[in-house]
Structure formats: C-alpha cells, structure tokens
N, C-alpha and C positions, 0 to 999 in steps of 0.2 A: 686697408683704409679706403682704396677706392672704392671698391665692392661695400663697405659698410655706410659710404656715405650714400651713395648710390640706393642704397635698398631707405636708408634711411628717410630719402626725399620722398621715394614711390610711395613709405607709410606712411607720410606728410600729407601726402595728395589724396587719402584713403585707399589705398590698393591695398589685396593681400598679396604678402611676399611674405617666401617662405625662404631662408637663408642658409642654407648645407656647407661645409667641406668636410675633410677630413684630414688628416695625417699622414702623407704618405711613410709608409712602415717597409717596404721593400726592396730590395734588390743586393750586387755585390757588396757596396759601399759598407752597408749597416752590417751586413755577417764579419766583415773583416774588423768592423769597428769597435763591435760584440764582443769579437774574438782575442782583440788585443787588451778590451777592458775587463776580461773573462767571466762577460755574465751572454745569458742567451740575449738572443735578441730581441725577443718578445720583452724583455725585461728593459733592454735599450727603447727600444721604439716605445712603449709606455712612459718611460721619465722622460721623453721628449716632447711626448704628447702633451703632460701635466704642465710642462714647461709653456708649450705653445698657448693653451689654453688660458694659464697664470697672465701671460703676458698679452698675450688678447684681449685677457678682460682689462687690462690696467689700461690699454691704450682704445678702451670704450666700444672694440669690435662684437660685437654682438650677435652671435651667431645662432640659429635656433637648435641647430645641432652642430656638436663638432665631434666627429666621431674617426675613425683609423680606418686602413683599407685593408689591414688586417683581422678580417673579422668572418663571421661566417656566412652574413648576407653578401658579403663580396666574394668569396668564394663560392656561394653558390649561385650568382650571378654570371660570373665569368665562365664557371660551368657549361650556367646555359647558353653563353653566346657561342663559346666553344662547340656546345652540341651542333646549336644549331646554324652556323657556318659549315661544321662539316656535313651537316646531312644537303647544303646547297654546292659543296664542291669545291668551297673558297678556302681550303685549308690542304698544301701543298709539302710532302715529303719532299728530301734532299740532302743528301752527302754536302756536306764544307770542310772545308779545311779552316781552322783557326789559331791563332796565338794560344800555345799553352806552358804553363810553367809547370815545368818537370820536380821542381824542388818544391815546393809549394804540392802538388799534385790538383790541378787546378784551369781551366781553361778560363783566357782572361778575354773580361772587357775590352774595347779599343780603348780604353779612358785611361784604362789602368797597363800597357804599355806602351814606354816613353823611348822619344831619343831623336834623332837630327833629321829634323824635314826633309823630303825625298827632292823638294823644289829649290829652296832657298839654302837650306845648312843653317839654318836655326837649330842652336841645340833643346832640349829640354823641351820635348813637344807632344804633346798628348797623339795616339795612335789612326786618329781619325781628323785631325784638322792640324793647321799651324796657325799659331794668334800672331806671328809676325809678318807671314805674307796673304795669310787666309787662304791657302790652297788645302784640299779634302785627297783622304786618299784612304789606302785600307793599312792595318796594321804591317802588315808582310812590306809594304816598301819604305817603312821607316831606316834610316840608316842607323846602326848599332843600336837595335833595340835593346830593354829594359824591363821586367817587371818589375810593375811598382809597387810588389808586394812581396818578392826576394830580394829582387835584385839581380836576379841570374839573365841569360838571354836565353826569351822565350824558343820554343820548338813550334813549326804546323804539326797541326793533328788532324787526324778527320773523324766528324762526327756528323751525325744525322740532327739535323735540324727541320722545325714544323714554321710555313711560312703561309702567309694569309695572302690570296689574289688582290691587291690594293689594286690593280689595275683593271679588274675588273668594272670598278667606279669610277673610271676616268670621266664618262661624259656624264654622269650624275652629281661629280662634285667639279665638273666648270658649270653649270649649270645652278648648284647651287651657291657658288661663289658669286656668278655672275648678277644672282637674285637677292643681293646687297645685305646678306646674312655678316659679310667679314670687312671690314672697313676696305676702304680702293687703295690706299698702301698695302695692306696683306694682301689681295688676289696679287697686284702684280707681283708678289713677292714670290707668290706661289706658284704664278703663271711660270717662274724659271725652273719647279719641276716639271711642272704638265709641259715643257719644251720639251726636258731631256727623256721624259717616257716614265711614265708611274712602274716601278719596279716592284714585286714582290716585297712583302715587308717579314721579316725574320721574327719572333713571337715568341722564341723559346729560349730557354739560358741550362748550360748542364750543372750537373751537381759536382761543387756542391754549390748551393744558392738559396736566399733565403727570399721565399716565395710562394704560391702555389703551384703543388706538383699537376701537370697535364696529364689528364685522364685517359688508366692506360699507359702510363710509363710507370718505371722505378724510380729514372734517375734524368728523367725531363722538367723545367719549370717554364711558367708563364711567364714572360720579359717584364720588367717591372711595370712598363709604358703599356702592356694590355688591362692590368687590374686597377694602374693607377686611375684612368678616369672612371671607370667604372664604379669606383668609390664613390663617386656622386650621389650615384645611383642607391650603392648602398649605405651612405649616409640619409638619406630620401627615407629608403624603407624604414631603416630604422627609427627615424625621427615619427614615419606613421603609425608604429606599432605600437608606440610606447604611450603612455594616460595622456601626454600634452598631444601627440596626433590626433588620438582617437577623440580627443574631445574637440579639436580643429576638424573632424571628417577628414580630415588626410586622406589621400586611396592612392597607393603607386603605380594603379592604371590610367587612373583621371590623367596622371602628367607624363610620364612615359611610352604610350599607347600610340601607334601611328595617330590616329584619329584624335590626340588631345588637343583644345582649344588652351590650354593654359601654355602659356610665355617661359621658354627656356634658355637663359641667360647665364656663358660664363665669363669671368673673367681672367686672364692668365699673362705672363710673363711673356714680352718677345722671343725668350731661348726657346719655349716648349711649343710654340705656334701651328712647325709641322706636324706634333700630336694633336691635335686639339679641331685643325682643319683641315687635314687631310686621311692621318687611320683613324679617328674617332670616328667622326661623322659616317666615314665608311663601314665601322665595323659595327656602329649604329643599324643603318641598314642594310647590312648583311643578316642581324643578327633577329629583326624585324619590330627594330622601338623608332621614338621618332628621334628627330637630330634636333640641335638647338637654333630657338628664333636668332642668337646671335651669337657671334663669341668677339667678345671683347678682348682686346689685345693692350697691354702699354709697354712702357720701354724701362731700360735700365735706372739705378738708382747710383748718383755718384755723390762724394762726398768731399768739398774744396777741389769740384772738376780733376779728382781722379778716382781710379779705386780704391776701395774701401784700403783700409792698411792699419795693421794694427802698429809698426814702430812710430805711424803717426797719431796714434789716437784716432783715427775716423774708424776703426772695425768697431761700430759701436753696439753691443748689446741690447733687445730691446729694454731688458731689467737692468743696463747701466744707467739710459738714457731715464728709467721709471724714478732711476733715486735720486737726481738731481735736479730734472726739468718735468715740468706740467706734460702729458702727455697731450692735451688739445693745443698747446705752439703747435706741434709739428702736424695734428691732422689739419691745421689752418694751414701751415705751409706747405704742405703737399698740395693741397686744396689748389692753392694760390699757383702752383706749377703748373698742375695737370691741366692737359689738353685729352681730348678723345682718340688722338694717333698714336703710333710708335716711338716716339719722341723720348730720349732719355732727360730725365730732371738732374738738378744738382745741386745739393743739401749746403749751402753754402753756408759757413755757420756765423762768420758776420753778417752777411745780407738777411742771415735767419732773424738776428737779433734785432736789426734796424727795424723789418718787416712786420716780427710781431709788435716788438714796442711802438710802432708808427703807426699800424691800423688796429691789432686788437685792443692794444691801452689807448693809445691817443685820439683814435677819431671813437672807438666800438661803445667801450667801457666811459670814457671820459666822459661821453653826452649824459650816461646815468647818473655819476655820481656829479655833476654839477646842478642835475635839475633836482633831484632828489632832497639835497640840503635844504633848499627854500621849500619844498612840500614838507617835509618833515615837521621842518621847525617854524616854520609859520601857519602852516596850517594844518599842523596835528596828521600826517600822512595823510589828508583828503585829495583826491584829485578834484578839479575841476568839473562841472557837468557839460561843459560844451569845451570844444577844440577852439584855440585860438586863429588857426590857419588850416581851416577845412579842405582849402585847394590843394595845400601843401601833404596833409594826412593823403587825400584821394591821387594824388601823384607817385608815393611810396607804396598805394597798393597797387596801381595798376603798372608799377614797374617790376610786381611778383609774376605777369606773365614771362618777360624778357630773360628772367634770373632763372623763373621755373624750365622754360627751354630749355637754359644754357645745362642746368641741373641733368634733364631727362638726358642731353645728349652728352654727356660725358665732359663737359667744358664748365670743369669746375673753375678753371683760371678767371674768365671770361662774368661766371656769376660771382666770385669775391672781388673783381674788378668794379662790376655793377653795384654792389651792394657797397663796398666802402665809397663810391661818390655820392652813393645816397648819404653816407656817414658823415662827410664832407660838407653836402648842402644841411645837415640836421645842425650840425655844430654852426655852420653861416648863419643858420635860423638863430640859431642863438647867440650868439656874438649880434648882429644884428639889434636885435632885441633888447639885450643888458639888464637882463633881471636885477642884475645887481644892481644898477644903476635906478630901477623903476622904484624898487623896495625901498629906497631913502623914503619917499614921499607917500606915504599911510594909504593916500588917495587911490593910489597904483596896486593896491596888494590884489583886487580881483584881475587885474592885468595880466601878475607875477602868479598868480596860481593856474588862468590860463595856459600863459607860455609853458611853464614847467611840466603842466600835463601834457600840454603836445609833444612836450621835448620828449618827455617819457613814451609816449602814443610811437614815437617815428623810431626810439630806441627800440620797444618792443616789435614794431615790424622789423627791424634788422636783424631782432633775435631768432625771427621767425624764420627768415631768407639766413641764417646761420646756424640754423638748429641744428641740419644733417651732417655740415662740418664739426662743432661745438655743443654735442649735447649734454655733457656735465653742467657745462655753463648754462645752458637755454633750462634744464630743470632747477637753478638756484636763481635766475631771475624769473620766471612763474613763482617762485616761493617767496622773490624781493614782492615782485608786483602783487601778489595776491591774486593769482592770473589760474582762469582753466587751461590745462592742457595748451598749446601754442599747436596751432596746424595749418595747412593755409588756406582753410575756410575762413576758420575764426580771423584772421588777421584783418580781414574786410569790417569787423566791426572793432570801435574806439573802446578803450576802457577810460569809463568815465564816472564820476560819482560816487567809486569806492575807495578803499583804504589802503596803501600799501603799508609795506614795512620797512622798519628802519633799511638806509641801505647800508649794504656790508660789502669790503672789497671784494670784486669778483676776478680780479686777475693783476698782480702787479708787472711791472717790468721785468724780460726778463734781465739777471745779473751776467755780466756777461763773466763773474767769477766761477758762475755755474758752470760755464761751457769749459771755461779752464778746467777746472776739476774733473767734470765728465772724461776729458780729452784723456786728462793725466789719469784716470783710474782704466783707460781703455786701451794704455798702451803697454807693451810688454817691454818696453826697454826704459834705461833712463831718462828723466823727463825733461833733461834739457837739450837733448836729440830734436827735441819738436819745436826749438825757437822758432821756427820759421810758419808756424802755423797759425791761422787765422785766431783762433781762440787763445794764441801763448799772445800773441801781438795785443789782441783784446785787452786780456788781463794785464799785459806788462804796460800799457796806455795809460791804465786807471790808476797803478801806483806814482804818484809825483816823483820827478827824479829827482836827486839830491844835490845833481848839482845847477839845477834850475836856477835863473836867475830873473829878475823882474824887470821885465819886459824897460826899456828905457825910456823917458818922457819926452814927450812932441807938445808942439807949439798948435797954436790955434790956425795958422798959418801953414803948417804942413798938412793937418785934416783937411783943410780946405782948397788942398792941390789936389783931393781926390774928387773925379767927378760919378758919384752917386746914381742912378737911373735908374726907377719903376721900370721893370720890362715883363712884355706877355710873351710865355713860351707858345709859340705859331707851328710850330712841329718839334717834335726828337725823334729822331732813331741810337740805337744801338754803334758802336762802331766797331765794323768787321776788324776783328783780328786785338779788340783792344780789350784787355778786361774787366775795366772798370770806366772808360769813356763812353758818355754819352754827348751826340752832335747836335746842339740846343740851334732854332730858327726863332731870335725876338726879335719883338717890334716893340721900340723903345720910342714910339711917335714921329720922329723925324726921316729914323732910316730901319732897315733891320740889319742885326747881326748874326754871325754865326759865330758859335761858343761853343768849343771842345770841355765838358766838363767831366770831373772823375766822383760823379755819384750813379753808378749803374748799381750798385750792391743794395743802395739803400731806394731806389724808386724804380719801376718798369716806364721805360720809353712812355707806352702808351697813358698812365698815368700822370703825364706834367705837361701834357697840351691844353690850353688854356689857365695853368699858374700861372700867377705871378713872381716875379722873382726879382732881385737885386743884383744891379749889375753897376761892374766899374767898368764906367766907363770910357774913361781916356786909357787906361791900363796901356799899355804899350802894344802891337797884335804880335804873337808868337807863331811861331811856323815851327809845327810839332809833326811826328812820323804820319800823323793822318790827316791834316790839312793845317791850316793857319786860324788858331784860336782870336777872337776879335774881343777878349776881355774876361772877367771873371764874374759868375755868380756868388753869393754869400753864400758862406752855410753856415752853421752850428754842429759842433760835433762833441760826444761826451760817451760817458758808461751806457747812454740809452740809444747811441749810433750816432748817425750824420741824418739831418735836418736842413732844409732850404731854409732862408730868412725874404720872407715876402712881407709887404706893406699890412693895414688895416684893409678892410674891407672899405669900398668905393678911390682908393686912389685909381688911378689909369697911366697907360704907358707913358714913358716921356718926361713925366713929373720925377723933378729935383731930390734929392733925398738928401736933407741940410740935420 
C-alpha cells in the first residue's frame, strides 16, 4: 500500500512510473512446505501467487506487472551476474562446516535449527539470533539443538560453499550510503556492519533446495536472497516484452544500464534492509547494471500494540479483512500512520474505527452529501457559474503544494493531516453559511447554489489531495460530479456551470460489528478467549445491557453546581507510558489548565491544537500516575467512537456554558 500509493501520487503529477514486483517462489521454507502438502513446488508457489494477486487487486494495489522469480528471465539473469562476478574474481570457494540432519538427509538453515540461546538460556530460539536477549550467533553454539524438520539433533558436516567478495565494496557502498540514497536512520544502522568489517557473503544452499541450481554443479543452489531481488529485474523484462511494453517502448537497457537517466526506486521491509543495502547494490555492481536512486525502507505492522496472533483474532487475512471491511479504511489508515522512517505503526482496531468514522465519513464524505441535496433538489444538479468564496477555493489549491511534498517524501501521515483541516475549515465554510437557513427565503436560492457549489469545488480538491490514498472513491465521485479525470493540474481550475449527478452514498460508517466478526472468523480458538480485545469490547458496548437502569433524576439545582467552560486546547501531547492519555494545555480566558484526558485512540496530539472543547470546570483536580488532572473535557461516545463536544462556531474561551 505504501508503494502503490506512492506511485499513484507520481501519476497524479504526470510522471511515468512503471510499477514491478513479483512473488518470491524460493528457498528451504517452500520445498518442506510442498513436501508435507505433496504437490511440487512450482505448484505451491503458483497458488500463492494467484492468491497474492487476488488479494492485491481487492485492496486496489495496482501493479503493471506482478510476475514470480521463478521464471526464466530470472534465471537467466542471475546467470549472468554469476558469470560475470566470476570472470572479476568476486566469487570465492570454501570448505564449511554446517548443521545437518542425518534423518531428514538434508543440511539445514540457521532458521530451521532450534534450542536454548548460547547467551541468556532462552529456550525455543531460532539458530542464528535469540528474540529474547537479541544476541547473534551461529547454529553450532546453540545449546541442545533441534531440527525443525525431524526433530533429531543436528550433526556438523562439511561442505563446499560458493561466496561472493562483499567486501570488496566496502568504500563504494559508504560512499553510496553517504550520498543520501538510504534514509540517515538506515546508514547509521548500517554503519554497525561497516564497524565490524564487511565479511564475505555465503550465496549458495546444497541439495536438496528448491532454487536455481549454480552453473557447473549438480548438487549446488543459489541462496534464495541472490535471485530474490533480481526478480525485479526480471519482472522489468518481462513486463517489456509483452504487447503492453512494447507499445509503452519499454527497453530493459534504458533502466538498468550504468548510464540510465531513469529513477530506481524500492521499497521494502526493515527485516530485509541488509539485502537490499548492502549485497544488492553490491552485486549490482559487481555485476555491472546500475544500483537504485533510493531504497525506501518502513517498519513493522502491529496489531492492538502486539503481534499479530491468531487465538486473538489479529492474524488477519488479507481476504478476511476483504469480506467484511472496505478495503480503502485501511489504505486511509495506514496512510494516516506512515512516516518516511523505520518507525513500526499499530492497526489499532478501535482507534481504526474512531479515525475512519471521524475524517472519512464525518469531515471527507459529509461536506458532499450536505451540499449536494440543495444542488440537486433545488436546482436540478446545476452548479453555480461563479464560486462563492474565491479566496477560500485559491487557499485549497495552493495548499496542494505542502500535501504534494509531504506525498513525494513518503509522509503520508503528515498530507492526511493537512488535508482533513482543510476538511475541517470546508465544513466551517458551511456551518458558517447555513444554507439551510438561507433557502427559507426564495430571495437567497442564488446564494444557496453558490455556497453549495463551492462546498462541492473544496470537496472535489480533497478528493484530489486523497485520490492516491482512496482511488475507488475518487473514480465514483468523478462519476458523482460529472468530473474529468481528477489530477493535480486539473484541481487549479473550478467546476462550474455543469451538471452533476444524483448523490449516492460513497462511504458509511464503519460498524464496529464488522470488526467483531472479522476478529471472530480470524481466530482459531474459541471466541470467547478474546473478551479482552478491542473489537469483543466494541461490540459488547453497542449491545444494551440488561440489567441497565435509568440513569436517576436531578434537580435544576444540581446542574447548576456544574461549572461549564468554552476552553481552547493551546497544546497536547501524548503521554509517555500511557495508552490512551493525552496531556491537554487550555485557556479557558482567566487562567490555563492542564487536563489529563483519555481520547488518544480517537484524535492525534497534533490534531486538537486550536479546538475548542468543553470543560468542567470546578471538577475537583485529581492527582493520577502522570500528573494532576485540573478537570474534564466532554465527549460523546457511541457505535461510530468517541467524539469531543465543542461549542458553535464564534464562541471564545472563558464563556459560560448554561
């Protein structure tokens, strides 16, 4: 999703972008995986493919080709890099000794032998790292090892292995790290190899493995991590050979060639970074193509701040997720997460809920369908020939440079940020306004056609500034509006004087029964295991309980021991350590306070500076684990989240609330 939103902005902007991956198809994992489901591999690695694909297209990823790195353009690429590293010297024989399961008959991965960290005595610990202390080491000093594919305790063997000079590229890749190819979180990250000494990288896996066999053995393969990226490559060719290349001029010299002017951009996961920025690029040139203008890096994905899990319902399928929820919620809420760094996000799945219902329905969606009604029905779908508030339209375009920024550098948070206060001041435009109010009086209807076209005019720039996150939606309101193509040329000029069409819902709330359900159809254990989870709590909120009772009656005389206050939030932050406090700075006119409040899930910090909001204000002050709370703000909370309770537009701090 990053990567397609990403491409998607660049063909916004007119650029040609041409958009590859493929499938990785190789290594131990899949033959064992084959082997226990007893079809070949090629047969697995194809129903995974159709699978990834299926599910790509449902979540609007768009890809010009998605092709597998089991194919024969990738084999006969890796060929040639092969050749041509050894005819420069960079490809190194050598005796090892490894883990090998005798019963099995089989030499193993580090991955795939298990047993008690050499450091700590953590049991249950992959061959090559421990997740409890994070100390590295080699299989041989595991205590009581394991294969994870008998059972037995492995044997050393030795075997001849084929190993590529990575060190040889020592001062060409700080060099190129230095020349701002890799975000400054990754070099330094990387600078903690280039301390310990670029070591020889290992390249080959024995048989049996499912791979490409090295040229010139029988019973040699190429490491999964050599053909993997080179799939790039061969997804490239392929896509230039086929009728949509060649009628694109595609040339896999044009982009591959030391000498190409065109832009090579990847993106990839923090685990696989050491491929990607240190043997790729190296064996790039070694192998003599060019290396990439950047590689894009982001971080992990958690789900209610842990990992995935399925007796909780978070291991969620992408085609679970397809049967119950819209698949553009979650490219908005990723959207809304992602920064340009390393940074892990977290699928929170109440916050998710709050977040779409609060900016895609209530600021995005809402501005349409309130102007829309009075164009419709009063004036036969015509818009307006002139904008109501001209300053207010040329404000929304020229705030498509600051979004487009945020877009080009990877800070997608940063542009959904930007664009829902544009959403914020559109609906103030109207609220302000009160079409409703003008249409009583006949006199007012070219007023009201006005208004409602600009409201439309500043909808359609948001759709614009939302298209590469949202483009299901941004093609059904082109079809509401009667609109060309949305791009962000076009957004500089007003649609004025035509006709749109009836409007139709373009997004409702989400239910937050959905996420129940999803939750429960993603878990493998019984469903009442997962009370404790955000979506069981969701749903169990929204059923009334039974033994409820009505609330008891007050006197006019007790409401009025409450004292009420207009307050402006003057800063929030986050509060460390807390996970749902946020630490509010109003000024309620006379003085300011500080307010510990628990709406982090449903607003970001940076979002509620300059709100308004409701505060009680004699409340007693409470001294809580993270400082002393000086009152409470209102909110509202229901099936569609938690919501702040702020005044009308034009009150100010300090005023009474009776």
């Amino acid at each position: 999703m990053q990567t397609d939103i990403w491409v998607r902005y660049l063909r916004l902007r007119g650029h040609e972008v041409t958009y590859v991956c493929a499938s990785d198809a190789h290594g131990t994992p899949i033959m064992l995986k084959a082997r226990d489901a007893g079809i070949a591999p090629e047969t697995l690695v194809d129903n995974y493919r159709s699978e990834h694909r299926r599910d790509f297209a449902g979540f609007h990823v768009d890809f010009d080709n998605y092709y597998t790195t089991h194919s024969e353009e990738n084999r006969e690429l890796v060929e040639l890099f092969y050749s041509r590293l050894q005819q420069r010297e960079l490809i190194a024989r050598r005796t090892i000794q490894q883990a090998y399961d005798a019963e099995a008959q089989m030499f193993l991965p580090d991955r795939f032998v298990r047993g008690e960290c050499p450091v700590c005595g953590a049991p249950d610990q992959y061959g090559d790292s421990c997740e409890i202390c994070g100390a590295t080491y080699s299989p041989s000093e595991l205590k009581n090892p394991r294969s994870v594919v008998s059972g037995s305790a492995p044997v050393q063997k030795d075997s001849e292995h084929f190993f590529f000079r990575l060190g040889a590229f020592e001062q060409s890749l700080r060099a190129w790290h230095a020349a701002g190819h890799v975000h400054e979180n990754v070099a330094r990250k990387l600078q903690e190899w280039f301390d310990a000494g670029l070591k020889d990288w290992d390249i080959s896996r024995d048989a049996p493995y499912f791979g490409f066999r090295i040229p010139g053995t029988e019973n040699k393969y190429f490491y999964v991590w050599v053909d993997a990226p080179v799939g790039y490559m061969a997804s490239f060719r392929n896509l230039a050979a086929s009728p949509a290349g060649r009628a694109r001029g595609l040339s896999f010299d044009d982009y591959w060639q030391p000498d190409s002017s065109a832009e090579l951009y990847h993106f990839i996961g923090k685990d696989i970074l050491y491929f990607h920025t240190l043997f790729w690029p190296a064996l790039l040139e070694g192998a003599g193509f060019r290396r990439p203008t950047a590689v894009h890096v982001h971080g992990f994905l958690t789900v209610n701040g842990q990992k995935m899990s399925k007796s909780r319902g978070t291991f969620i399928a992408a085609s679970t997720w397809l049967a119950h929820l819209e698949p553009e919620y979650l490219r908005y809420y990723y959207a809304f997460k992602l920064g340009p760094g390393l940074d892990d996000i977290d699928l929170n799945l109440e916050d998710f809920v709050a977040r779409v219902n609060a900016d895609l329905v209530g600021k995005y969606v809402n501005l349409a369908s309130r102007c829309a009604g009075f164009i419709n029905q009063r004036f036969d779908g015509q818009l307006a020939a002139t904008l109501d508030a001209p300053e207010l339209q040329q404000r929304f375009v020229e705030a498509g440079r600051s979004i487009g920024e945020a877009y080009e550098n990877r800070e997608y948070g940063r542009a959904m940020r930007e664009t829902m206060a544009l959403a914020d001041e559109a609906n103030r435009y109207i609220d302000d306004c009160k079409p409703w109010a003008l249409a009583k009086d006949p006199a007012n209807l070219p007023r009201v056609q006005a208004v409602c076209t600009q409201g439309l005019n500043l909808f359609r720039l948001l759709t614009v500034y939302l298209k590469p996150v949202l483009p299901n939606i941004a093609a059904r309101v082109e079809i509401f509006l009667a609109s060309p193509p949305l791009d962000w040329a076009t957004r500089c000029e007003p649609l004025l004087g035509t006709r749109i069409a009836a409007y139709q819902s373009l997004l409702v709330r989400v239910d937050p029964d959905a996420i129940s359900r999803m939750v429960k159809s993603s878990m493998d254990t019984p469903a009442k295991t997962a009370a404790a989870t955000p979506a069981t709590a969701l749903a169990a909120a929204k059923a009334p309980a039974k033994t409820a009772e009505t609330p008891a009656e007050i006197e006019l005389d007790d409401f009025q021991k409450v004292d009420l206050r207009i307050a402006t939030v003057l800063a929030a932050e986050a509060v460390e350590g807390a996970d749902k406090l946020v630490r509010l700075t109003l000024d309620i006119g006379s003085e300011q306070r500080t307010v510990l409040s628990g709406i982090k899930a449903a607003y970001a910090p940076a979002d509620l500076v300059g709100k308004q909001v409701i505060l009680v204000a004699n409340l007693k002050p409470r001294k809580m684990r993270f400082g002393v709370s000086q009152g409470m703000v209102l909110a509202a909370s229901g099936d569609a989240g938690l919501f702040l309770v702020g005044p009308d537009s034009g009150a100010t701090a300090g005023m009474r609330v009776s």
